[in-house]
Structures are given as structure tokens and as C-alpha cells.
N, C-alpha and C positions, 0 to 999 in steps of 0.2 A: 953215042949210043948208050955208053953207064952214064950219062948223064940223064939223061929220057927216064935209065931205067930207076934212076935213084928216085926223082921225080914223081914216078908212076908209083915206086914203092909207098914213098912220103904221100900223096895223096890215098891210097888205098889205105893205107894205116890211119889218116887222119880221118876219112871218111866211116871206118871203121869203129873210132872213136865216139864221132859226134852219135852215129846209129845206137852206140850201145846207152848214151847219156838220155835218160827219159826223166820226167821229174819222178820223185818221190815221195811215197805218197806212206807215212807212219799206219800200221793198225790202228784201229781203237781199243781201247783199255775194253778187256772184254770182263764174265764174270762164269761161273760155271753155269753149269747148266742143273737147274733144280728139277728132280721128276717129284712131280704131286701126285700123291697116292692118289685112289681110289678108294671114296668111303662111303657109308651107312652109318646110319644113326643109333644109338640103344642108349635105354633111359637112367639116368644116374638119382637112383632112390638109396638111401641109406640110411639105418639107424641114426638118430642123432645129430643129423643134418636136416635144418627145417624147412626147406625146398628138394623139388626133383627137377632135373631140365635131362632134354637129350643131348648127345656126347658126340663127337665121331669114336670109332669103334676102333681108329690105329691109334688111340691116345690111349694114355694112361690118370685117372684121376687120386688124387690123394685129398683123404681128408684129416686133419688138424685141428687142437683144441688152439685156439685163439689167445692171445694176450687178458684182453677185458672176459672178464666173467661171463659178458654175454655175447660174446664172438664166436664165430667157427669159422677155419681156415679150410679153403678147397682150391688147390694146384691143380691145372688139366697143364700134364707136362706132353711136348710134342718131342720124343727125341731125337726123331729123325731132321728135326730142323733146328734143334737148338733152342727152343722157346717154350712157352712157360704163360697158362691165365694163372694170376694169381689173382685167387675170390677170398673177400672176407662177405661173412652173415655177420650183419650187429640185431641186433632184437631192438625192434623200436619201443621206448617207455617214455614218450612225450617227451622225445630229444631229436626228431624225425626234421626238423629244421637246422640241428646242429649238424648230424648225420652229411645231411647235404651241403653243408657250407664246405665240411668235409671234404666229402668229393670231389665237386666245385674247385678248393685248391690244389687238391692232389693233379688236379688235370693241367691246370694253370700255370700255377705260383712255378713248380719246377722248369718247364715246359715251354711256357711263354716265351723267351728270350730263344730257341732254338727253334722252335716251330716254325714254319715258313705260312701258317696256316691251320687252323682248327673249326674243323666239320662237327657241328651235332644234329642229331635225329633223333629225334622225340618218337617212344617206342608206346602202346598202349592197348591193356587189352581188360576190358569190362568182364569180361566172364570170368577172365585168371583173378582179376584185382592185381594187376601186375602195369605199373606204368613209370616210364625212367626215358634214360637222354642214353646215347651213344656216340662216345667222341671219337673222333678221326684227328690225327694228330698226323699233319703233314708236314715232310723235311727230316731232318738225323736228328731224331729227336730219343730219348730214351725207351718213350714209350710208343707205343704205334697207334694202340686202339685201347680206347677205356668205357668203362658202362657204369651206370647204376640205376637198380632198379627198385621198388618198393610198392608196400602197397599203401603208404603214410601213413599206415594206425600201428601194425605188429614187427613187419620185416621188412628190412635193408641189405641188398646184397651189390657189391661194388667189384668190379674185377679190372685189373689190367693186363696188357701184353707188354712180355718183355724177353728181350732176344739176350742170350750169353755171349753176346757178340758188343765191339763197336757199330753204332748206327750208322749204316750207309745204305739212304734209300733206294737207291738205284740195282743195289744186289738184292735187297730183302723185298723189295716190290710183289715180286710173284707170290710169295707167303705170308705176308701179309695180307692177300687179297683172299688168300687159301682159307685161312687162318679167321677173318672177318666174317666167312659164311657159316662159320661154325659158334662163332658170336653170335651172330643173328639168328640161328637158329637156337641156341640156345635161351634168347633173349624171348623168341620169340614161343618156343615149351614150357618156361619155367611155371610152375606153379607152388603155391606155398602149401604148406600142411598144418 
């Protein structure tokens, strides 16, 4: 009978084992969770600055005397996210070919090698005199999104996005996309003076 009952116990323990063994299954690498504001637009005109575009209204902009004599720097800093357009104006004086080669490599030359991927859209507006390219820089790349815009006789205005962060597209995705409509909208207000 303590034979039976050893038996009965070893099997109830053993069964008890197998029931608790299920496979296992790791979480995924998760990321937090980003809330994106709510915005509105208002217009960024300022002395000494030779264009106006519209803004979102949870940033902050700064503007800057530039390196070149005929530069002006303009920061639209996000600091709720950590990023940052940083705009140069150069004044076009029949160097509006160089300007753009410019561009051109600043999008490239760095970029190239990390990029999994580069999107442009050709932006264009006959009434502003406002016409340029907008690049999408896809993968962990430095930069995420770049523009330049001109009207090839007087102004040149080129910006990029840059996060105070290591690049990792998978976390910054969402503000990035945030981030782009406020691009495009800008792109799409600008006018020169």
C-alpha cells in the first residue's frame, strides 16, 4: 500500500511538473510611449529674416546671424522631443548652382553609407516663387528629413532635422512623421520678402 502510495505521489508530482512547463515566450524590446501634442499654426515673420513661413505654436524659434556675410540661421527647436530644424538663408548672387550642389551633398555625402534609403518630393509653388526638393532619409541615419528651397534668382533656404539623440528608427518613427508635417507645412507657407 506505501508502495501504491509513493507511486501515486511520484506520478502527481511528475504530472504536476510537465502542466507547469509551457514554452516561453521573451517580450519584445518595447519603446515608451511618445504623446504628440496638439497644434496650430502662427506665422514666423521677423525683422531681418528674408522669408516668413508658418510654425507649430508648441515650438520655439530662434533666429541667428550666420557664418557667411549673407547667411541667417533659424533653429525651430522641439523640446519636448529632443530635436531641432536647423534653417540656414544664404542670398542668392549667381552662385544658386553652387548653393545646390551644396545641399545636394549635405544630404548625401554624410548619409549615404547609413541610409537604408532616400525619398525626394519636388515642392513648387508659381505664386510664392518658392520651388525645392524634400528628402526623407530612411534607417539610423543622422539626419531624418532635409529640404531646400529657392526661388533661383535672390533666396536659398535649406534646413535639416536632427535629434540629440543616437539614431534609432524604430523609437523616433512617430516624431519623425510628427515632425515632417510641420516641414511641409512650412515648405508649403514659405514666402520670400
Amino acid at each position: 500500500m506505501k508502495k501504491r502510495m509513493n507511486k501515486g505521489i511520484l506520478f502527481l508530482f511528475a504530472m504536476v511538473l510537465l502542466s507547469a512547463c509551457t514554452e516561453y515566450m521573451p517580450k519584445p524590446r518595447g519603446y515608451f510611449r511618445i504623446d504628440l501634442q496638439e497644434k496650430s499654426y502662427k506665422r514666423f515673420h521677423t525683422e531681418g529674416f528674408p522669408c516668413s513661413f508658418e510654425y507649430a505654436d508648441n515650438v520655439s524659434v530662434v533666429k541667428t546671424s550666420g557664418v557667411e556675410a549673407d547667411s541667417v540661421w533659424v533653429d525651430i527647436i522641439y523640446p519636448q522631443y529632443n530635436a531641432r530644424i536647423y534653417g540656414t538663408y544664404r542670398k542668392v548672387d549667381g552662385n544658386f548652382a553652387q548653393l545646390s550642389e551644396e545641399a545636394y551633398k549635405l544630404v548625401y555625402q554624410p548619409h549615404v553609407s547609413k541610409a537604408e534609403g532616400i525619398n525626394t518630393s519636388f515642392f513648387s509653388s508659381d505664386e510664392h516663387k518658392v520651388y525645392g526638393m524634400l528628402y526623407e532619409l530612411k534607417g539610423n541615419t543622422a539626419s531624418n528629413i532635409q529640404f531646400a528651397m529657392s526661388d533661383s534668382t535672390r533666396h536659398f533656404l535649406r534646413g535639416a532635422l536632427y535629434f540629440n539623440a543616437s539614431p534609432n528608427k524604430d523609437s523616433i518613427a512617430p516624431v519623425v512623421d510628427y515632425i515632417k508635417e510641420d516641414i511641409i507645412n512650412l515648405i508649403n507657407t514659405l514666402e520670400w520678402k
